[in-house]
C-alpha positions in Angstrom: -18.9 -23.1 11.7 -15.1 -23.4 13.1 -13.3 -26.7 12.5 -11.3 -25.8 15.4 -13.4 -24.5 18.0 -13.8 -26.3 21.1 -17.7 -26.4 20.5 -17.2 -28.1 17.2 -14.7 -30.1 18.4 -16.5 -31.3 21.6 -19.5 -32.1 19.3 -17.6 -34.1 17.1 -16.0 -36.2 19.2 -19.1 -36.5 20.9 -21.0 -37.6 17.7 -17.8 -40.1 16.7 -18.5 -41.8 20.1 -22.3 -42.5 20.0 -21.7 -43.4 16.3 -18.8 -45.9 17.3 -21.6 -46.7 20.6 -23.9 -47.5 17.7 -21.9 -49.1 15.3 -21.0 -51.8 18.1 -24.7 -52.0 19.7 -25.6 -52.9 15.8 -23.1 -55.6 14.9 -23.7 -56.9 18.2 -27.3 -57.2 17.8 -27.0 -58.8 14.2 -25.0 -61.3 14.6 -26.4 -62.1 18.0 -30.2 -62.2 16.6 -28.8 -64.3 13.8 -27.4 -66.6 16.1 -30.8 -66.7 17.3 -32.6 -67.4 14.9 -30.7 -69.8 13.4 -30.6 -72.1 16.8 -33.9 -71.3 17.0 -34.7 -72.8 13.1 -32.3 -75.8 14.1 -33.8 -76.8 17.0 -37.5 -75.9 15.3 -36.5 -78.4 12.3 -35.3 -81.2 15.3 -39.0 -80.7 17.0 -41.1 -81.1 14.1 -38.7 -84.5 13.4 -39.5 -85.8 16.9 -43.1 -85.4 16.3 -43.1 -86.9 13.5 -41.6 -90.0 14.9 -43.8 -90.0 18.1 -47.3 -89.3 16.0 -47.0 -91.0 13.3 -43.8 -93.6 13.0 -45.0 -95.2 15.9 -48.0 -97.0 14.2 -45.9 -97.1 10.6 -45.5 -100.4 10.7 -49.2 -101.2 10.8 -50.9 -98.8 8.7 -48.0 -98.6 6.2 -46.4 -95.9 3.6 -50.2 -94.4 2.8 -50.6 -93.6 6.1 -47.3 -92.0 7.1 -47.9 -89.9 3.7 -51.1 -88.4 4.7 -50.2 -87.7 8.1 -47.2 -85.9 7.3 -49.2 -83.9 4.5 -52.4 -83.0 6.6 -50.3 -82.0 9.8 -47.7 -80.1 8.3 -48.2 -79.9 4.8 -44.6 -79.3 3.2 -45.5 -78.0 -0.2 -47.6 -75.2 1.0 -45.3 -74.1 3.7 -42.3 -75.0 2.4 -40.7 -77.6 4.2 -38.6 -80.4 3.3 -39.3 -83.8 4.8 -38.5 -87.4 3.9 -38.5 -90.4 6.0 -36.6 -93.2 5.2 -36.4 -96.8 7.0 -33.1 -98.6 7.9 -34.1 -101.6 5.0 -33.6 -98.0 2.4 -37.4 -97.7 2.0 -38.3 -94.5 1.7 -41.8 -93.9 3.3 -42.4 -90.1 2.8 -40.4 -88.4 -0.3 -39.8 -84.5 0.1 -42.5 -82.5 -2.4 -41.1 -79.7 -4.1 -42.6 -76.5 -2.8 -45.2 -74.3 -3.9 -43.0 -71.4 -4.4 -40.0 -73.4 -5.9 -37.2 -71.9 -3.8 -35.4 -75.2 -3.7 -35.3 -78.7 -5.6 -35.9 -81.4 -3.1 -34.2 -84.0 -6.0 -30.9 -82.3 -5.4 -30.7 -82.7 -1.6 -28.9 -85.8 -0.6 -29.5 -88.3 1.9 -27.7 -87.9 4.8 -25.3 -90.7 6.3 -27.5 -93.0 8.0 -27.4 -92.4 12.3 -27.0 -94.2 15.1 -28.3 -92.1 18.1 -27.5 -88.1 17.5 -28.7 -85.7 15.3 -27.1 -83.9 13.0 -28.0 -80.6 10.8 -26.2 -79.5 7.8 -26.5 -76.7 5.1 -27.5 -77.8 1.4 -28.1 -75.7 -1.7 -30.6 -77.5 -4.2 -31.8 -74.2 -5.4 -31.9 -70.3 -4.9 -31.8 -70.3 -1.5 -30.0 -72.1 1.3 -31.9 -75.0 2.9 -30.9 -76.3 6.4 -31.6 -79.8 6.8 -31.6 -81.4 10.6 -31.9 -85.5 10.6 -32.7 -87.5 13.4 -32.8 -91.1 14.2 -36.0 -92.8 16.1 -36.2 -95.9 17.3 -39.7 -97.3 17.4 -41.1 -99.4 20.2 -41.1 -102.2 17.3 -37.6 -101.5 17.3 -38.0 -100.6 13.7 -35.2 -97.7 12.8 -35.6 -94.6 11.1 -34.1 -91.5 9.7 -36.1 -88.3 9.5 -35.0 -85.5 7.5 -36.8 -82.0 8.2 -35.5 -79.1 6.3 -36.0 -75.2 5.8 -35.1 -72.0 3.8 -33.6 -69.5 5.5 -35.7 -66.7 3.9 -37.7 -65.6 6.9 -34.3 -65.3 8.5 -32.5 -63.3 5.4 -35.5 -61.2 5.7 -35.5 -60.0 9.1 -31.9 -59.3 9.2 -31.9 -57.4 6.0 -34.9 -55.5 7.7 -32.8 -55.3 10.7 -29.7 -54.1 8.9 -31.7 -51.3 6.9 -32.8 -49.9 10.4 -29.3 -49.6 11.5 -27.8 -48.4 8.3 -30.3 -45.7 8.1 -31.3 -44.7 11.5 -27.5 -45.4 12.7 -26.7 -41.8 10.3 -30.0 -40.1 11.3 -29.5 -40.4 15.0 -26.1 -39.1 14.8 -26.8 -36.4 12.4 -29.4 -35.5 14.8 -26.9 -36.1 17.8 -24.3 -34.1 16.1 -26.6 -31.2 15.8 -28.2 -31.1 19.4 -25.0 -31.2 20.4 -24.0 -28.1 18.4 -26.6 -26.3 20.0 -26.3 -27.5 23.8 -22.4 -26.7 23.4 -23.4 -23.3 21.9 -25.5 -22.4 24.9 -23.3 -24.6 27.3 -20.3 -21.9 26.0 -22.3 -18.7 26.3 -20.5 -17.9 29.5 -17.5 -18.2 28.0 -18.4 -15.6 24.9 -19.3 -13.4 27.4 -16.3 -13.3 29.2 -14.1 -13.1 25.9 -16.6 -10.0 24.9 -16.1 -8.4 28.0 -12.8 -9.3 28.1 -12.2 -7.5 24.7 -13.7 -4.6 25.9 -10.8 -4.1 29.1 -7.9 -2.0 28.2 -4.8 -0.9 30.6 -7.1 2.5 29.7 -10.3 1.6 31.5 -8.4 -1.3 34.0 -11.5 -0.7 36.6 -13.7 -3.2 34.4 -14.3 -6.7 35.5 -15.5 -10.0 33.7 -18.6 -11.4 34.6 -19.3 -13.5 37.5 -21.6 -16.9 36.8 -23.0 -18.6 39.9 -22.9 -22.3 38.6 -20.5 -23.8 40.9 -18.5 -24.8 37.9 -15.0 -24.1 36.9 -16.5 -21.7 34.9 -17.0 -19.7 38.2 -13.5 -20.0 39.7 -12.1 -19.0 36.3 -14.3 -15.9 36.3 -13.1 -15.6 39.4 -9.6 -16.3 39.3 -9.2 -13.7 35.9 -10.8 -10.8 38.0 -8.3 -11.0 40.8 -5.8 -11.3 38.3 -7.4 -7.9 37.1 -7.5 -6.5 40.5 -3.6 -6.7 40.8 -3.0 -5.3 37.4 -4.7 -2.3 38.1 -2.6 -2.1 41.2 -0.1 -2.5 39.1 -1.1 0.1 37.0 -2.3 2.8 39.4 1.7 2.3 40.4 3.2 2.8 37.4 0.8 6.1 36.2 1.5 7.4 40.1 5.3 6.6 39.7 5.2 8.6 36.2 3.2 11.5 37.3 5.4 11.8 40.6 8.5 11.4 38.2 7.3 14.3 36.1 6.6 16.6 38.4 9.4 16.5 40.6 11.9 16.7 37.3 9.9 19.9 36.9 12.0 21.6 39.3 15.3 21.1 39.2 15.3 20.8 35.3 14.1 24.7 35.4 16.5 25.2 38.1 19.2 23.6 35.8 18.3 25.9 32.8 18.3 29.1 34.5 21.3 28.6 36.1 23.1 27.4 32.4 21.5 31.0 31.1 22.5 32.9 33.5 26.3 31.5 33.0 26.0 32.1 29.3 24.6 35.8 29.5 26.7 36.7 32.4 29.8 34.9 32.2 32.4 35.5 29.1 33.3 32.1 28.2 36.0 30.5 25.3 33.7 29.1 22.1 34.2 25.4 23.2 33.0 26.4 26.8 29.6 28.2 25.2 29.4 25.0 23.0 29.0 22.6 25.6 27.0 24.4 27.8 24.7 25.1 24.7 24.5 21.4 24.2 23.8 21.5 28.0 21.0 23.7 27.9 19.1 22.0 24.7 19.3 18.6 26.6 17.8 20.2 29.3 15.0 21.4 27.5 14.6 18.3 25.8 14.0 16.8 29.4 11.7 19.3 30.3 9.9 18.7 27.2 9.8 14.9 28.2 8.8 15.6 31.6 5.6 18.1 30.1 4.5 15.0 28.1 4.5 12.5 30.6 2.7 14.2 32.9 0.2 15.3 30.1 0.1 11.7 29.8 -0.6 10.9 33.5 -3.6 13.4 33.6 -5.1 12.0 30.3 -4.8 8.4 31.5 -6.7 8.9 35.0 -9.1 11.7 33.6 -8.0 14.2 35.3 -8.3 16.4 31.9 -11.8 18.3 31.3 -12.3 17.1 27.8 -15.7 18.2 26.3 -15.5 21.5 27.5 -17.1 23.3 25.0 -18.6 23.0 20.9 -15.2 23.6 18.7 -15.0 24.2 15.2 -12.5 21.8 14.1 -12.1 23.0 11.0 -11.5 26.9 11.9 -9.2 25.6 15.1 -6.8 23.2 12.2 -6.7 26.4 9.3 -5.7 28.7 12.4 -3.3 26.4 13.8 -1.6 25.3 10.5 -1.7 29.5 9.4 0.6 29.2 12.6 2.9 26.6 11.5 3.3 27.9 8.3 6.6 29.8 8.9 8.7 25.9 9.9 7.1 24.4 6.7 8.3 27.4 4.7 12.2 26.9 6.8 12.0 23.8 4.8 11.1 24.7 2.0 7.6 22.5 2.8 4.3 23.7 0.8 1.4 23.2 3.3 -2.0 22.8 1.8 -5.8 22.7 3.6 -8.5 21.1 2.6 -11.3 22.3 5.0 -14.9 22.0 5.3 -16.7 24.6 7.2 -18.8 23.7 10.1 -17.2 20.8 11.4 -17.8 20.7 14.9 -17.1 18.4 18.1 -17.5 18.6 21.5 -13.8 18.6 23.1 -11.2 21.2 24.8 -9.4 23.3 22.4 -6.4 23.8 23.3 -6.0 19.7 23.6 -7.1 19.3 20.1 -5.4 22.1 19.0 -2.1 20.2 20.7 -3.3 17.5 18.1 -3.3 19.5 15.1 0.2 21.2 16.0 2.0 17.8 16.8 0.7 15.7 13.5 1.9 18.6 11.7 5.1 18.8 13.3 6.0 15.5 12.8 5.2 15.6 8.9 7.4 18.5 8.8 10.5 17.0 10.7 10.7 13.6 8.3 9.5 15.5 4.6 11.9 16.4 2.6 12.9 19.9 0.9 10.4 20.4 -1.8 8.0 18.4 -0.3 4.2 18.8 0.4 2.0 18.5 3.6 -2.0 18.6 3.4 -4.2 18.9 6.0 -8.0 18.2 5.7 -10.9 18.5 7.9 -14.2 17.2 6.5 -17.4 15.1 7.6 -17.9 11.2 7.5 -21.2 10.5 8.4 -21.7 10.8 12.3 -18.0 11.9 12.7 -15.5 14.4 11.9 -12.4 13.6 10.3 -9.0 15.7 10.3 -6.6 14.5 8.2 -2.8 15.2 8.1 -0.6 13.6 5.3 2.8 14.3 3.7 5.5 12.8 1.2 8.1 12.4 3.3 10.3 8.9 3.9 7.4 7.3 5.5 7.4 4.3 8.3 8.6 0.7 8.0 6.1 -2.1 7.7 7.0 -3.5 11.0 7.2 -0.5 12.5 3.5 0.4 12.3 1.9 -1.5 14.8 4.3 0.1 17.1 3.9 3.9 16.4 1.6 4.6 19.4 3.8 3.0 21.8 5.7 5.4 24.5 9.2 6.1 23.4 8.6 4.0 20.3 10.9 5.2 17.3 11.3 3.7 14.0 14.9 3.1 12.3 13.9 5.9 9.8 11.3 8.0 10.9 12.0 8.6 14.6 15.8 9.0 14.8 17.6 10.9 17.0 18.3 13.6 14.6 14.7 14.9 14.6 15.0 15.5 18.1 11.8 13.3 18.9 11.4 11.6 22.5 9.0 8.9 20.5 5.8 10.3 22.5 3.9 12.5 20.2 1.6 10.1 18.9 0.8 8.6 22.4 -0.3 12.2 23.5 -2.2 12.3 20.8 -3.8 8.8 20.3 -4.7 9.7 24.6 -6.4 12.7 23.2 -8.3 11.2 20.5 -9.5 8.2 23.0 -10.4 11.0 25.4 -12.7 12.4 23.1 -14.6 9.0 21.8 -12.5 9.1 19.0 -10.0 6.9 16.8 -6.0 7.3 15.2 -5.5 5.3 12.4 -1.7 5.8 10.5 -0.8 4.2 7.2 2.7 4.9 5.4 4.6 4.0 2.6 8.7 4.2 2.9 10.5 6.8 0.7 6.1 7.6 -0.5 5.0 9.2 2.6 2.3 9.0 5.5 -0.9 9.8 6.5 -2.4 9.9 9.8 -6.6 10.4 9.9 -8.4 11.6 13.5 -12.2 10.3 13.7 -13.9 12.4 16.4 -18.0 12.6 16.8 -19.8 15.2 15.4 -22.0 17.7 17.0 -24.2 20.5 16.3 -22.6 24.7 16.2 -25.3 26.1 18.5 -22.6 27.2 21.0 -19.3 26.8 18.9 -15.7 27.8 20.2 -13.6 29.6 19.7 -15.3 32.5 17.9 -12.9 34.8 15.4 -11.4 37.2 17.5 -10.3 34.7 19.8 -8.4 33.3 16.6 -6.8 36.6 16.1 -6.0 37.0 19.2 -4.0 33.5 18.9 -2.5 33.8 15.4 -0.8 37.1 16.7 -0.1 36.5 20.0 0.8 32.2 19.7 2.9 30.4 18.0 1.9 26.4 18.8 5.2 23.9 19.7 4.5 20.7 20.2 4.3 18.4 23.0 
C-alpha cells in the first residue's frame, strides 16, 4: 500500500471526514439525549409532586399523617423503586419522611430540606450517597389554604446507564465503521483508478520507436475521457513530429552522399596527379580523412533512418551467432594485434537466432571496435557467445579506461560522448552504440552496458533463441568472408 498514492490518499481523507462526520454526529447526540433525559427526569420528579398534592394533600388535613403515609407508600412505593419523597407542612411537621431504598444507593438522612417556597419550584443536585440524587420541591397550596413543601427525588442511574451504553456504541462502532469505510474505499478507488493504470501501462509501453501506439479511449463522459483524449492528440503531433525529423535525417544522409564522394575523388585525384609541397599534401590529407569521416556519418544516419521506420528485413534467415562472432573477431584480430590487444573467445556452439547477418555481424564488428579504440597496450578483449535460457547472449568486454558514472545512462544517445571514452582522438562520431542498440531492438532483443573507469567495460546482447534446422551462413560462406572481408565499423 503507497502512502502517497492518490488512491490512499483520497481514501484517507475520505475516512478522516466520515470519522470527523461521526465524531460530531456522536457528541451531538450525547449531550443532546442527556439533556433529554435529564429535563425529562426533572420535569418527571415535578409530576409525581403535583400528584401528590392533588391525590392525597388535598384531604391531609382530615385523615391525617397515617393517611398521607400509606397513600404515598401504596401509589408509588419509594423504597422499592427508589424514590425519595418527604412532605413537610409550613408549621415544620413533617407528614411523610423519605425511606431509605431497597438497593441503598443513597442515604435519605443526609439530604437536606430545601429552603421553604413561596410559589415556584426548584430542583437541585444532592449527594447523600454513591450516586447523585436530583431532588425537585414544589409548593401546594391546599383548598384549606394549608401550605406545603413536597420533595421528590431520583438517582440518576438509569440515565448514567444509557449514556454509558450509548457512548460504548459510538466508541466502538465509531472505529468499526470507519475501518470498514476506509477499506471500501480502498477498493472503489482501486477500481474507480483502473483507467488510469491502464493508460500509465499503455503509456509505458509508447516509445519515439513504435510512436503509432495510442492510449486507451474510456467512454464515461468524465475527465478521464478528455484526458485520454487530449494525450492521444498530443501523440498524434509527436509522431508528426517524428516522421519530420527521421524524413529530414534520411533526406540529409542521402543527399550528403553525393557531393561528399564527389569531394573525395576530386581531393585523390589532386593528390595522385598533382605534385604538391609536404604542407599542401598535409592539409589536403586532413581534408580527405574529414571527408570520410562525414561520409561515415552520413552511412550511419541513414542506417539509422531505415532501422527506425523498418525499412530493414531483419529476420531474414536462422544465423549461428556464435560461428558469425568467432569469424568476425578472426577478422578483427590484425587492429587488436596493432595494439598490442590479446583478443579471447568464449563460444558456445549452436547458438542460433533468427536475424540478418550482415546487421548482426555490423554488431559484433562495432562492439569490438570500440573495445579496441579505448584499451590500452597490453590489454585484453573477450568475446563470448553462450545460451541463457530462451535467449542468446553475446558478450563483448575489455580492460580499458571504462565510462564515467554519469555518463552511462547516456551511452545510447546519438552523438553522445563521454569526457573519457568518446573523445575526439578516437575518431568516434558518438553513434555506434545507437546503430547497434536499433539493431538489437530490431531483433526483439536488449543492450545492457556496465563499466568501471580506469577497470574496464562490458557490453551484453540478449537476442531470442531459435532452433538450426535452416542455419546461415554455412562454412564456405565464412571462408569466403575471412578471405575476401575485412569488417569496419559503422
Amino acid at each position: 500500500m503507497n502512502r502517497h498514492s492518490l488512491r490512499f490518499r483520497v481514501t484517507r481523507w475520505y475516512a478522516g471526514m466520515l470519522a470527523v462526520s461521526i465524531l460530531l454526529f456522536g457528541a451531538t447526540m450525547y449531550f443532546g439525549l442527556q439533556s433529554f433525559l435529564y429535563s425529562s427526569l426533572r420535569n418527571s420528579l415535578l409530576d409525581d409532586a403535583r400528584a401528590i398534592g392533588t391525590r392525597i394533600l388535598e384531604d391531609a388535613t382530615q385523615r391525617g399523617v397515617s393517611f398521607v403515609i400509606g397513600e404515598i407508600n401504596e401509589g408509588y412505593a419509594p423504597s422499592s423503586n427508589g424514590l425519595f419523597v418527604r412532605v413537610t407542612r409550613a408549621d415544620g411537621l413533617v407528614m411523610y419522611r423519605p425511606q431509605a431504598p431497597a438497593n441503598h444507593n443513597f442515604d435519605p438522612t443526609l439530604v437536606p430540606s430545601l429552603p421553604a417556597l413561596q410559589s415556584a419550584s426548584d430542583c437541585q443536585e444532592q449527594s447523600p450517597g454513591a450516586q447523585h440524587l436530583m431532588v425537585c420541591a414544589l409548593p401546594y397550596v391546599t383548598r384549606d389554604h394549608t401550605r406545603y413543601v413536597i420533595e421528590v427525588g431520583s438517582t440518576y442511574g438509569q440515565i448514567h446507564k444509557t449514556m454509558h451504553g450509548l457512548a460504548q456504541i459510538f466508541w466502538l462502532g465509531g472505529p468499526l465503521i470507519v475501518l470498514l469505510a476506509f477499506v471500501g474505499g480502498y477498493v472503489v478507488m482501486g477500481r474507480a483508478l483502473e483507467p488510469v493504470h491502464a493508460l500509465i501501462e499503455r503509456a509505458e509501453q509508447i516509445s519515439w520507436r513504435e510512436p503509432n501506439q495510442r492510449l486507451p479511449v474510456f467512454d464515461t463522459g468524465d475527465e478521464l475521457e478528455q484526458l485520454s483524449r487530449a494525450l492521444n492528440r498530443m501523440l498524434d503531433r509527436l509522431e508528426e513530429a517524428f516522421e519530420h525529423i527521421r524524413r529530414f535525417s534520411a533526406d540529409v544522409s542521402h543527399e550528403l552522399r553525393t557531393p561528399l564522394t564527389i569531394i573525395r575523388g576530386e581531393i585523390e585525384t589532386v593528390v595522385n596527379q598533382h605534385r604538391s609541397s609536404p604542407q599542401v599534401l598535409d592539409i589536403l590529407g586532413s581534408a580527405l580523412e574529414e571527408a570520410e569521416r562525414l561520409t561515415r556519418i552520413a552511412d550511419q544516419l541513414l542506417v539509422l533512418s531505415r532501422l527506425d521506420v523498418g525499412e530493414e528485413n531483419i529476420r531474414a534467415e536462422t544465423v549461428d551467432l556464435g560461428l558469425l562472432a568467432k569469424s568476425t573477431g578472426d577478422q578483427m584480430r590484425l587492429l587488436s594485434e596493432e595494439k598490442q590487444l590479446s583478443l579471447e573467445f568464449d563460444i558456445t556452439p549452436g547458438v542460433f537466432v533468427q536475424g540478418n547477418t550482415s546487421r548482426l555481424r555490423q554488431i559484433v564488428v562495432n562492439l569490438l571496435d570500440n573495445a579496441i579504440k579505448f584499451s590500452r597496450p597490453g590489454g585484453g578483449i573477450r568475446l563470448s557467445v553462450h545460451a541463457r535460457d530462451r535467449m542468446a547472449v553475446l558478450e563483448v568486454s575489455d580492460e580499458g579506461v571504462g565510462i564515467p558514472v554519469e555518463s552511462l545512462r547516456h551511452v545510447f544517445e546519438r552523438f553522445y560522448r563521454a569526457d573519457k571514452a568518446r573523445s575526439r582522438e578516437t575518431d568516434g562520431s558518438g553513434l555506434g552504440l545507437s546503430i547497434v542498440e536499433a539493431i538489437a531492438k530490431a531483433h526483439g532483443g536488449t543492450l545492457r552496458v556496465t563499466s568501471e573507469e580506469n577497470i574496464g567495460t562490458r557490453v551484453t546482447l540478449e537476442i531470442p533463441r531459435t532452433d538450426g534446422a535452416s542455419a546461415a551462413p554455412g562454412p564456405s560462406e565464412e571462408a569466403t568472408v575471412r578471405r575476401n572481408y575485412l569488417p569496419r565499423p559503422v
